[in-house]
N, C-alpha and C positions, 0 to 999 in steps of 0.2 A: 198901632195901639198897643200899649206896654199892658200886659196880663197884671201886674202888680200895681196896689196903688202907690199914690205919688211919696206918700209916708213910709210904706213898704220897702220899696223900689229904693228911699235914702235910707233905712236903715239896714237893709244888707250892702248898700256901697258902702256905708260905714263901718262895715266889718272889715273890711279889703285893708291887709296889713302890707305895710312897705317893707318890713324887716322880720326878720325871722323866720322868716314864711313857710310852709311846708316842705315845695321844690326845693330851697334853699336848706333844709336842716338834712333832707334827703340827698344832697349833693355834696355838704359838707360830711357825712355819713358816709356817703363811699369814696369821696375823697382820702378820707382818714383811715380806710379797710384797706388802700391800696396802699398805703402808709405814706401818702404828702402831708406835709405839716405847712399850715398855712394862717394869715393871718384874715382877721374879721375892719380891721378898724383902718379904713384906707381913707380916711378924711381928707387927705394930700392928694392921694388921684382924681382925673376928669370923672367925673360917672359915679363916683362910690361902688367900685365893684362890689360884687359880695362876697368875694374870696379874692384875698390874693397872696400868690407863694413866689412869695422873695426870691425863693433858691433858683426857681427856673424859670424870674422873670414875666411870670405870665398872672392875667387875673381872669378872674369867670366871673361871668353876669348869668345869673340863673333868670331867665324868659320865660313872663306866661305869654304864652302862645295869644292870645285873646288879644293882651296887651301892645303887646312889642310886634302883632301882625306877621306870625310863622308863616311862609309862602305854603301854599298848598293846604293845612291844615285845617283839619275838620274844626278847629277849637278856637281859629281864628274866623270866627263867623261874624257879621252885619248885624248890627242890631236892628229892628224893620223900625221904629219908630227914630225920630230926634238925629235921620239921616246927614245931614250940612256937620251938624254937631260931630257927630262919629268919625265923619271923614275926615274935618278938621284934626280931633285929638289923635286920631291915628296917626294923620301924617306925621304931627306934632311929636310924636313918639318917636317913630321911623326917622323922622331930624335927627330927633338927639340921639338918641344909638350910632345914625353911623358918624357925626360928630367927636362922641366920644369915644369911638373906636379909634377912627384918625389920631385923633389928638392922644390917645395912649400909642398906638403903633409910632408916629411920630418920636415917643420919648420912649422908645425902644421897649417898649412892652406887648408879649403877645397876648392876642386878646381870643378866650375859650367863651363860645357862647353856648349855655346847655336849654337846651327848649324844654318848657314844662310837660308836653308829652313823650320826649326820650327818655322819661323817669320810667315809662312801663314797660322797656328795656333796659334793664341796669347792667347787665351782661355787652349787651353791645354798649351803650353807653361808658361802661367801664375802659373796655378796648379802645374805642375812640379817647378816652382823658388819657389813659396809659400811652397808645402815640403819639398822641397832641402833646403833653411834657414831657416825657422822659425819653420819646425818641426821635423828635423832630428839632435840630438846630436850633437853639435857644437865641433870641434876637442877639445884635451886635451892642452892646454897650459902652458908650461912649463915653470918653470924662466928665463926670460929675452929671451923669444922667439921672441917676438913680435919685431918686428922692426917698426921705424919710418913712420908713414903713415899720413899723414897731410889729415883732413875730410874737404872737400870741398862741401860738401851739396848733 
């Protein structure tokens, strides 16, 4: 039994933004402190990452843990009511993540995923982006892989 009513309960899903989103402007913030420059407008890749840097080939999908189903995570919790439902959209989620992961690793891109509660380590967090691009072998690029990615700063 859901604690909120039925009116309630849709008008805070209704708040739930796809874009810009907190994790997201938080990630793009220490992305930019470590000084990557990257772009926002990835229309042309699988997924619409929400970052992606040209230079090292690689794009980040910023995960709410809730959402995208973090293994282990206190934050990806069951919601006790509209169970079939839940499970459905979750899987549903879980598809398409590793889908579009495949399908960018396929066209040589690597793929950084940040979980919405690795924000409350930004220190580790940081460490792990810093060797994930700048010191781990950037994919193999192959003729005319790369597709159009306009660098927006």
């Amino acid at each position: 039994m859901d604690r909120l009513s039925r009116e309630h309960r849709s008008w805070n899903m209704s708040r739930i933004r796809g874009r810009d989103t907190e994790p997201e402007r938080a990630v793009r913030s220490l992305l930019h402190r470590l000084g990557f420059r990257f772009s926002l407008d990835a229309r042309s890749l699988p997924g619409r990452p929400d970052v992606v840097l040209p230079k090292y080939r690689s794009v980040v999908f910023v995960h709410g843990c809730f959402w995208h189903r973090h293994a282990r995570c206190p934050f990806a919790y069951r919601p006790k009511s509209r169970g079939v439902f839940w499970n459905h959209k979750f899987a549903e989620n879980v598809a398409r993540d590793r889908r579009v992961t495949n399908s960018l690793r396929k066209s040589e891109w690597r793929v950084v995923v940040v979980w919405e509660c690795e924000l409350r380590n930004q220190e580790a967090l940081s460490r792990r982006l810093e060797d994930t691009l700048r010191h781990s072998p950037a994919p193999a690029q192959g003729r005319g892989s790369r597709g159009p990615i306009k660098n927006n700063g």
